[in-house]
N, C-alpha and C positions, 0 to 999 in steps of 0.2 A: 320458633317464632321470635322476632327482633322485639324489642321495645317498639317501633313504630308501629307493628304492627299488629298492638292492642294488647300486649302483655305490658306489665307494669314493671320496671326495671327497678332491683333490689336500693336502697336508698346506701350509698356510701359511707354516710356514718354509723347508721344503722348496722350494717352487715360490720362492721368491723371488733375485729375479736377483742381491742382492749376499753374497759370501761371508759377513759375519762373521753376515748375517741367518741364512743355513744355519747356522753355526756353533754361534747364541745358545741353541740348546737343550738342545746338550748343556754349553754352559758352566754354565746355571742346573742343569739335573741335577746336574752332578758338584758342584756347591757346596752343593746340599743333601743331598746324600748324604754330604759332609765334614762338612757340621754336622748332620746328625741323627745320624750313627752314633753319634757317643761321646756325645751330648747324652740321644741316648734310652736307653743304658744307663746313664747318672749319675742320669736322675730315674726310671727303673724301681726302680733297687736303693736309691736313697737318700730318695727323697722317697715311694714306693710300700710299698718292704721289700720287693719281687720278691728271687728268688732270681738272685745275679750268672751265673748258665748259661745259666737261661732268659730275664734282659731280655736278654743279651748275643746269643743268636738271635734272639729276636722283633726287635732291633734291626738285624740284620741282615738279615732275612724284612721291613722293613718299608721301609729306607731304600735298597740295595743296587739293587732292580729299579727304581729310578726312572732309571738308564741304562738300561735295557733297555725304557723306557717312550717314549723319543726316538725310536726305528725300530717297538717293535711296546707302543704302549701297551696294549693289550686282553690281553695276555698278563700284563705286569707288573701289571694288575689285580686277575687271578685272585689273583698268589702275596701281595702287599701285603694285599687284599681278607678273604685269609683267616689271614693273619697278623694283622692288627687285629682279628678279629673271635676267634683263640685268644688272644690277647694281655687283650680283653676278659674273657674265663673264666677266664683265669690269673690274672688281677689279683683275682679273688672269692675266692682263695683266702688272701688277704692281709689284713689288716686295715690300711685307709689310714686318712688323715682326710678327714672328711667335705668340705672344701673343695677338694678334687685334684676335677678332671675325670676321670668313666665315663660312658660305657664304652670313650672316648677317650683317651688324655690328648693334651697340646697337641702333643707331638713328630709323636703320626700324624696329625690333621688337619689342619697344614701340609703332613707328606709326601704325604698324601692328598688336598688342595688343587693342588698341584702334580701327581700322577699323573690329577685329574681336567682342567686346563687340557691337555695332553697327547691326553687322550681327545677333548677338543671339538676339538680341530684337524687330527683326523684321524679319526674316528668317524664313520659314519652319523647319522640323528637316531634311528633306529630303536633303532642298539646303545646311544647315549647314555641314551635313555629307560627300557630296560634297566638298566640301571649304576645308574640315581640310584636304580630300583623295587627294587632287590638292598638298595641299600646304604638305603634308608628303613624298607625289614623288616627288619635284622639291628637297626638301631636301634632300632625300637620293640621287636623282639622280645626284645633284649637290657637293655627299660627295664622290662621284669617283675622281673628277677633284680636291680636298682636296689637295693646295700647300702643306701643312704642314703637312698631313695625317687627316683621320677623327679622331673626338675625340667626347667627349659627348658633345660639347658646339655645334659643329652641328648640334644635331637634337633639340637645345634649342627651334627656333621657334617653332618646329611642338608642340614638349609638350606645353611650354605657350601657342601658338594659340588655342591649343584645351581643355585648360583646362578653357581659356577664354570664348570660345565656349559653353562649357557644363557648366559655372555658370550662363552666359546672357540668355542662352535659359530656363535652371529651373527657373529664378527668372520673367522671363514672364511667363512661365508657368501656375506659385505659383498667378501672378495678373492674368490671363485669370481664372484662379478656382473660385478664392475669386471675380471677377469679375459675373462670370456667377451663381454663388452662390448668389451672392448679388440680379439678375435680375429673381433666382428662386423663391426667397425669397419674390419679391415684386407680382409678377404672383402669387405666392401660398393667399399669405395675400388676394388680388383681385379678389381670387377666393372662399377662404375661406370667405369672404363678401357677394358675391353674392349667395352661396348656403346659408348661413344662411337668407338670405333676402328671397329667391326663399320659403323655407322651413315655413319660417315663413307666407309669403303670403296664403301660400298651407293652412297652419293651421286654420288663419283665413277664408277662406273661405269654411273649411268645418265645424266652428261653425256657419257661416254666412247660411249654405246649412240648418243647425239644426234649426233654428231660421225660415227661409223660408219655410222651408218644416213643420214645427208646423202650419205656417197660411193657407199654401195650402191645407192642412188634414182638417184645419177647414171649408176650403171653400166648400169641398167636401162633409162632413158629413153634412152642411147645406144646400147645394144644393141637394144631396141625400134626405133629410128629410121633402123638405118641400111639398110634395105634400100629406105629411101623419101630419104635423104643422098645415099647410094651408088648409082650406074649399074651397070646390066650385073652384079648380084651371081652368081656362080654357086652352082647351089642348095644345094651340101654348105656352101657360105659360110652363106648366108643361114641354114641349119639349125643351126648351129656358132652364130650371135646370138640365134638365138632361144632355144636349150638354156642361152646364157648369161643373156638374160633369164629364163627360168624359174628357173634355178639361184638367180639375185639375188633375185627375189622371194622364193624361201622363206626362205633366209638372211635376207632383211627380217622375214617371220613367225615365225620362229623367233625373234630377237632381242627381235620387241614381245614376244614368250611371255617371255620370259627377263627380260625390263624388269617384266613383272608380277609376277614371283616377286620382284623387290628394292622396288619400291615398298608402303610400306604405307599404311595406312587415311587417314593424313595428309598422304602425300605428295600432290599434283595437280603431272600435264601439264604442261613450261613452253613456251608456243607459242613464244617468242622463242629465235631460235639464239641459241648458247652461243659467251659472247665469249671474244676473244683479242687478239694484240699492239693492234691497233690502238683497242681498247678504253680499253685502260688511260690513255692522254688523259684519257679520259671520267671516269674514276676517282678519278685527281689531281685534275682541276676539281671533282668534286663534291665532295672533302676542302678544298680550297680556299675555298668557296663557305661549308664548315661551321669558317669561321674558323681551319684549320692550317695553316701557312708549309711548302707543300712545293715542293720543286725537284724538275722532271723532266729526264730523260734520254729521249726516245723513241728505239727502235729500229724500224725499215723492210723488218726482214729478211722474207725469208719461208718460213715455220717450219709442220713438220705444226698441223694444229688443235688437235690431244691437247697437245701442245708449250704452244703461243700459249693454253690453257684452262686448262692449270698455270701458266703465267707468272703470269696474272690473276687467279687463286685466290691465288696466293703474294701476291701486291703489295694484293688485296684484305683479307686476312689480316690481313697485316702494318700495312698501316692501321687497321683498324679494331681493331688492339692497341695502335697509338696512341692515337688516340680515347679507348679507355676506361682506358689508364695511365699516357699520358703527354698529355694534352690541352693544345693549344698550342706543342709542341716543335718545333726548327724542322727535316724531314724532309726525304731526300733519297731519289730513286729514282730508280736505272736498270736498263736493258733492253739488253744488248748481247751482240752474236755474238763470239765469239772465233773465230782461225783456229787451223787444228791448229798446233802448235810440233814444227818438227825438232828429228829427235834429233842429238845431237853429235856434229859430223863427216861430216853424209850430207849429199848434195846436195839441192837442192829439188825436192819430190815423189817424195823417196825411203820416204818412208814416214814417220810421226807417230808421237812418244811420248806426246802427251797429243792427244785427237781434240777438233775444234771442238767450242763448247758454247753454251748461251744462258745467261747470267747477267743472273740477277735480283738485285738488291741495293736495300734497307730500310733507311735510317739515321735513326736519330733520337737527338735531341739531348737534354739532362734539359728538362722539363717547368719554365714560368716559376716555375709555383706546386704544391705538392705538390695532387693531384689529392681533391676535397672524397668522389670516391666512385665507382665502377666505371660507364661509362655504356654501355650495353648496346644503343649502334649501330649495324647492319650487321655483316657478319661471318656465319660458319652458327655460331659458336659453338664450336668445336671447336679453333680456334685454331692452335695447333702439332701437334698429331697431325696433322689436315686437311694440313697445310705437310710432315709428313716422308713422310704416308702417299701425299703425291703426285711427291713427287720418288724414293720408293724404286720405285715401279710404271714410273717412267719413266728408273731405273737411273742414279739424277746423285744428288749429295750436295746435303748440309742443312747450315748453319753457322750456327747461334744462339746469342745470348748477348750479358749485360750489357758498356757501355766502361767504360773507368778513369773518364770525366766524368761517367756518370750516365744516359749515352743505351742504346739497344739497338742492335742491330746482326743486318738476317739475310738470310742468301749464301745464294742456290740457283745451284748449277750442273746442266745439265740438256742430256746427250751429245744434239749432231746427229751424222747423218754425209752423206756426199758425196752423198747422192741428197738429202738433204733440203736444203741449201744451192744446188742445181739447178732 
């Protein structure tokens, strides 16, 4: 819904974030209402010949509601609006000189300049259009009754009022854009977050689907085989392998069902299994090969697949965020088991305060040359989301972030426990 169309447009100084900006409105209010009150009653009665009772009201019917124009201008309209416009009839009653401004004088269309900036910064375009159509007929209407004939200084107010009119109301305008611009901006970024987090989740778990559906197939071909493995089965055995092959098959069907709902229009099939520790060689040499100085650490352990699939995502990552930020820097990478650490004072194997883990670790050093531009090699793109949203599903921490020298720095610890070290 626009401003014209009966929503109330944020008031400009009001919306704005620093105090003295809230402030600045009522300061120019009250300084003009200091200097018009006694200004407009010295040229009412001295330079007009008004009577000192009646400028001394209309002086204060005209300057006074311009505080009261800060919070609700359309109201200090009305009382100003038709204070100026008795102030006009009252003054026919006088014999001035011919060179004084009617059916204005100067004091009201100043205050009336200001009570119209006021209006633009908080007015519909609708009530604004209003206001100028009021105040263009009282001026013409009141240029019939023209002691001295009409002239152009007549319809002075209507043109300043409305020229006042149409700069308050575009420079609200100009902040309600850059305002809602600014709040498209922060939604889009919030959004652009969450589908890449959503996308990347998807991802992992249809390598996760790959990995599980390898051991399910195994459980099947071994449950399918063993009554041709095994002698002499007896038959509630033999019945007991087969109900587990069945059982594994559907769980196999059901998973490709479930792998269909995450992949979309873009994804395809990867026929290659999904690598792990002993990949990551492969990894290094290929960064090697694309001219980056890395040192490996290989680890031999043997670790679930899910495990040894996040190791290689993380170190895959983490390279190819060298690559495109720090290219050339000279990068180190290891892969090692840790043992549980007793707690203090218990004997050994008495129980662990912190449980083995696998630790991944990224280091790199500052770049020889500052990098000419982002280069956009390898990686799925998702970077560090990808790096935490795999190590929180697998219940280990994430440790990233810039060194004192220049380089980066990034720690995955990633819980085994005793059956997985077995």
């Amino acid at each position: 819904m626009t401003p014209g169309e009966g929503e109330r447009p944020r008031a400009l100084p009001a919306g704005a974030s620093r105090r003295w900006v809230r402030l600045l409105p009522w300061g120019v209010a009250f300084v003009l209402c200091v200097a018009l009150l006694p200004t407009t009653i010295q040229v009412l009665t001295a330079d007009y010949g008004l009577n000192g009772g009646i400028a001394s009201a209309l002086a204060v019917a005209q300057a006074a509601p311009l505080l009261l124009a800060v919070v609700r201008p359309l109201r200090a309209w009305y009382v100003i609006f038709t204070a100026d416009v008795a102030g006009a009839l009252a003054l026919l009653t006088v014999d001035f000189e011919e060179r004084l401004l009617w059916p204005f004088p100067p004091m009201g269309i100043v205050g009336y300049i200001g009570l119209c900036l006021a209006l633009g910064l908080r007015e519909p375009r609708r009530t604004l259009l209003l206001v100028w159509l009021a105040t263009a007929a009282a001026n013409v209407g009141l240029g019939f009754a023209a002691p001295h004939g009409t002239t152009a200084r007549t319809l002075l107010l209507t043109i300043l009022g409305g020229v006042t009119l149409l700069l308050a109301a575009a420079l609200r305008e100009r902040y309600e854009v850059q305002r809602r611009l600014a709040e498209q901006e922060t939604i889009s970024e919030a959004e652009r977050d969450r589908r890449t987090l959503l996308e990347e989740r998807a991802r992992i778990a249809r390598e996760l689907h790959d990995v599980v559906a390898h051991h399910m197939s195994v459980i099947t071909v071994q449950a399918d085989t063993a009554e041709y493995r095994l002698d002499e089965l007896p038959p509630d055995v033999r019945e007991e392998f087969t109900s587990i092959a069945a059982t594994a098959r559907e769980s196999l069907g059901e998973m490709r069902r479930l792998l269909g709902v995450l992949r979309n229009e873009e994804t395809h099939g990867e026929l290659a299994p999904q690598p792990g520790l002993t990949r990551i060689g492969q990894l290094v040499e290929a960064t090697v090969r694309a001219g980056m100085p890395v040192e490996f650490t290989p680890c031999d352990a043997d670790v679930p697949e899910a495990l040894g699939l996040s190791a290689y995502r993380i170190v895959q990552e983490a390279l190819a965020n060298v690559v495109r930020h720090a290219p050339g820097a000279p990068t180190r990478v290891s892969v090692s088991v840790s043992e549980p650490i007793p707690e203090p004072g218990s004997g050994a194997g008495s129980g662990t305060e912190d449980g083995a883990h696998l630790t991944v670790l990224v280091v790199n050093g500052p770049p020889p040359e500052p990098p000419a531009g982002p280069l956009e090699e390898g990686g799925t793109g998702h970077g560090l989301v990808g790096m935490r949203e795999r190590v929180r599903l697998a219940g280990g921490t994430l440790d990233v972030g810039p060194l004192p020298d220049g380089g980066f720095r990034v720690a995955a610890r990633l819980p085994l426990t005793e059956k997985d070290l077995t």
